[in-house]
C-alpha positions in Angstrom: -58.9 46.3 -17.8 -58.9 42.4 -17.7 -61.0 39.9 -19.0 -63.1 37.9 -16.7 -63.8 34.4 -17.0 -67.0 34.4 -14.8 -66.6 30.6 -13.4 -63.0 31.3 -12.3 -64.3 34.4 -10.0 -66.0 34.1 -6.7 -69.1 36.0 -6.0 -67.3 38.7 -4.0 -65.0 39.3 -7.0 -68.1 39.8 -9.0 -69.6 42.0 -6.5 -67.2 44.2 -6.1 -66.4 44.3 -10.3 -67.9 48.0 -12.0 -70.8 46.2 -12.8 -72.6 49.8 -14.5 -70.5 49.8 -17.0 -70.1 45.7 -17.4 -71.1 43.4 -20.4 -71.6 39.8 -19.9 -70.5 37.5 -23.2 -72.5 34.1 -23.6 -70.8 31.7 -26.3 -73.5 30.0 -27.8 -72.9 27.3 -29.8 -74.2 23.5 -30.8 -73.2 19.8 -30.3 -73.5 19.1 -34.0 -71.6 16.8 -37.2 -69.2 19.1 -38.7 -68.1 16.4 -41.6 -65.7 13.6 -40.9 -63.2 15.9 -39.9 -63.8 18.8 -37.2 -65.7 17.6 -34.1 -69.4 17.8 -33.0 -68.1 21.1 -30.8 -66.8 23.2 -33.9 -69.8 26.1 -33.5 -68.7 26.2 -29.6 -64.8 26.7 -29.9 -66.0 29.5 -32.5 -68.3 31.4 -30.4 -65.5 31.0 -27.2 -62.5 32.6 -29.5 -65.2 35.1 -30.8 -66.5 35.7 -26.8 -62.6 36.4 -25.5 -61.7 38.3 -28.6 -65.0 40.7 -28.3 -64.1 40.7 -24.3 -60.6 41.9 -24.7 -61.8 44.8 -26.9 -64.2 46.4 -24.4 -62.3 45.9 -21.6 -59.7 47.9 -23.9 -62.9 50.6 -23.9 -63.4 50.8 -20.7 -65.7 47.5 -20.0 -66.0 45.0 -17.6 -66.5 42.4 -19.6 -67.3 38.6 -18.1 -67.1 35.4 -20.5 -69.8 33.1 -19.2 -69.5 29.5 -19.3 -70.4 28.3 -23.2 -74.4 27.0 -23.9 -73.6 24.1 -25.6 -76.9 22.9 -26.7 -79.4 24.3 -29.4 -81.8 24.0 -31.9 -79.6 22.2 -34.9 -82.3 20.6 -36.8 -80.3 20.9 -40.4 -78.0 18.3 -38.8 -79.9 16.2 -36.4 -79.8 13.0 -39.2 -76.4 12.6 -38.0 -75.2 10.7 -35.2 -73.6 12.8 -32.2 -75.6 15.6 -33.2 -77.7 16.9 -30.1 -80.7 19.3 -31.0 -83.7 21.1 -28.8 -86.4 23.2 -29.3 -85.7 26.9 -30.8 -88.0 27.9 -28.0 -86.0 26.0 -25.1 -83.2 28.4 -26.4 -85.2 31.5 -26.3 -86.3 30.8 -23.4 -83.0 29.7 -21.3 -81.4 33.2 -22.7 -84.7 35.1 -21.0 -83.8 33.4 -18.1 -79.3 34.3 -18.1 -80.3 38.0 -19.0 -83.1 38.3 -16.3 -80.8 36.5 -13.6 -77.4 39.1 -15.2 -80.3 42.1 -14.7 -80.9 41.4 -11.1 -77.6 41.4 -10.1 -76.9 45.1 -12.1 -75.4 43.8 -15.2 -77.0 46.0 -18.1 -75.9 44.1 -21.1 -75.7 40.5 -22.3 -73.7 40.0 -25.7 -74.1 36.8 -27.6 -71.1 35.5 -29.1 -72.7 32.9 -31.7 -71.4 30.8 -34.6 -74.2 28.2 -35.4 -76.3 29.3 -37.8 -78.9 26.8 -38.5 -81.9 28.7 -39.0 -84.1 27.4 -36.1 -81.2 28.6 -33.8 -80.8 32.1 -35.3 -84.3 32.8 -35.1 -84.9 32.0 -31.5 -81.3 34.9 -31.0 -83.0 37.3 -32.8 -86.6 36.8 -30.9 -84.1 37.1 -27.6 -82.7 39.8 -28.6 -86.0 41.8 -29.5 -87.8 40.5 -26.4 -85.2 41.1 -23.4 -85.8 40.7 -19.9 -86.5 43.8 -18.2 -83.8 45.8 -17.5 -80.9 44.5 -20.2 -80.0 44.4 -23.3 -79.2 41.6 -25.4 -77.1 42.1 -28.4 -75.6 39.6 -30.7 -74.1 40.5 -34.6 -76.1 38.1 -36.8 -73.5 36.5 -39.2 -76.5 35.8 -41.5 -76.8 39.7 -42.0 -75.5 41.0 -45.2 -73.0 43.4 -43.5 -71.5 41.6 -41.2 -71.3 38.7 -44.0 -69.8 41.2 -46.1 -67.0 41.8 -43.2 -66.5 37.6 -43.2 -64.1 35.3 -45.5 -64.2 34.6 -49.3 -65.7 31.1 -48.5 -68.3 32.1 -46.2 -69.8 34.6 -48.5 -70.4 32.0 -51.3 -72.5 30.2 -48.4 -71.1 26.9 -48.9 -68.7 27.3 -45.4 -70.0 25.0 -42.8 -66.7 22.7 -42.2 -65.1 24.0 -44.6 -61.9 26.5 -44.6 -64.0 28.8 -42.5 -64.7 26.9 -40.1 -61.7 24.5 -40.5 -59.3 27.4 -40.1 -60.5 28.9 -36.7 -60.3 25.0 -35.5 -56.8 24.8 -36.0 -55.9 27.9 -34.7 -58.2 27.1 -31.4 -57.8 23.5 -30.9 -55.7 22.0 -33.5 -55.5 18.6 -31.4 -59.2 18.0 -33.0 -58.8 18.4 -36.5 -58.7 15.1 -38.5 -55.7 17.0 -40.6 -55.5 13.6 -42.9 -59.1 13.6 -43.5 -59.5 16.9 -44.5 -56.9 17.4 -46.8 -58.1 14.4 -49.1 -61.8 15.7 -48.7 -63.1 17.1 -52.5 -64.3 20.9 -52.1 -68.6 20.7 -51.7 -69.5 24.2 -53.6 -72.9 23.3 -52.8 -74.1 26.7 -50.8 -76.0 26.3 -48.0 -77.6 29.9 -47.7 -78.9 29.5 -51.4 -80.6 26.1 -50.1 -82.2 27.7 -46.9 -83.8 29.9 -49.3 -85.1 27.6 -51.6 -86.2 25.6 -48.3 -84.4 22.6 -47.9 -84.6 21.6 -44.1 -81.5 19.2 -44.0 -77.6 19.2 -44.6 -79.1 16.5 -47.3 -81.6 18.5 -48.9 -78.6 21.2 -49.5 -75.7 18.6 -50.8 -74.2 17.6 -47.8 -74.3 14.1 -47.4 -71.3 14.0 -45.0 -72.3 17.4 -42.9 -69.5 19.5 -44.7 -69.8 22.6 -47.7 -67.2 24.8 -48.9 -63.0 24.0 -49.1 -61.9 22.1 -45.8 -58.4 21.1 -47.7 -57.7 24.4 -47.6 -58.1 25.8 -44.0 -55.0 27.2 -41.9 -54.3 28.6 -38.7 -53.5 31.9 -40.0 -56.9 32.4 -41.7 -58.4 31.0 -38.9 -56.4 33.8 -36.4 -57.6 36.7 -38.4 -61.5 35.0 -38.6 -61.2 35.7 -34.9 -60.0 38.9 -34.9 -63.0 39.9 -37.4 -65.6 38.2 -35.8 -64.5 39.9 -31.7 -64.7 43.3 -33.4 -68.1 42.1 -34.8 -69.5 41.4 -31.4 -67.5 44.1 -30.0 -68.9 47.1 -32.1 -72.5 45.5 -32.0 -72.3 46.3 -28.0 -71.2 49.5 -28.2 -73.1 50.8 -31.4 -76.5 49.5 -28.9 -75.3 51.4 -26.1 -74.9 54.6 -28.3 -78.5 54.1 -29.8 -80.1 53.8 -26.2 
């Protein structure tokens, strides 16, 4: 079955899709600084390759599976010290994702699948609330990078924590949108070991507080397109199996 870009289809199209057995995909990510070398949309073209990659493996079981158009705005707190960085209220977000599933459940759509890669804390807290509080009458489901499984299932550099700009990141950039990497930049930037998770924890509330003076941790010299192609593939089947491992426990 094919994958549906839901702002390319008219609403007849949508109408007459299988809606019973459909799954909406949101990308959710945040207009934030990403160091001096990826741009302010980084978390975005994540969650898009993540939403299209999930997408193409449920339509593969069966699924009609619409990509929504991306929410580009969140809470982002951690980086809101730097310019370009755009952040709102965690509950703004829990809130608009009430309103997308209620608005997918009226029109028959059972399931709404968040495809996220921001993970300031603010943000990830108001996912989860959506999740546990749905609309009535769908589910939402998102796979919670922050979770130790799913972490486990993620790159070297993201389970030391220190990975926001770094190869990570920097990798699934250049395979998406390699126009927008500062290449020059990045490869003379100094690795930042610094991990953020260990600085959540011991509650610093900035990219500052945790060692990042210029909004980047972990290896960004080191990212490539290949890594970046195969973080894709990983974080789809995340977001894929998370969809249909709900639907089996319902």
């Amino acid at each position: 079955m094919p994958v549906h870009q839901l702002s390319d289809m008219t609403w007849e199209e949508v109408r007459d899709a299988d809606l019973a057995r459909s799954v909406a995909i949101l990308p959710v990510g945040a207009v934030e600084a990403h160091g001096p070398h990826l741009p302010l949309g980084t978390d975005g073209i994540i969650a898009e390759a993540m939403a299209r990659e999930s997408a193409r493996l449920l339509s593969d079981q069966g699924r009609t599976a619409f990509v929504l158009p991306t929410v580009w705005y969140t809470a982002a707190p951690f980086a809101e010290a730097f310019p370009g960085t755009i952040s709102v209220q965690a509950e703004t977000v829990r809130r608009l994702i009430g309103d997308i599933g209620a608005s997918l459940s009226g029109q028959g759509i059972p399931t709404l699948a968040i495809a996220n890669a921001h993970l300031d804390p603010a943000h990830v807290g108001a996912l989860r609330t959506a999740e546990r509080e749905p609309a009535e009458g769908i589910r939402v489901v998102f796979a919670d990078l922050t979770r130790r499984a799913n972490a486990a299932r993620m790159t070297e550099e993201f389970k030391t924590g220190a990975c926001h700009a770094g190869r990570y990141e920097g990798s699934v950039v250049l395979a998406e949108e390699p126009r927008l990497v500062r290449t020059e930049i990045a490869e003379a930037l100094d690795p930042n070991p610094n991990s953020l998770s260990e600085a959540i924890g011991q509650g610093a509330a900035s990219f500052a507080d945790a060692g990042g003076d210029r909004a980047y941790f972990g290896w960004p010299a080191e990212a490539t397109a290949a890594e970046g192609q195969d973080t894709v593939k990983v974080l789809g089947a995340l977001l894929a199996e998370a969809v249909l491992n709900d639907e089996g426990g319902r």
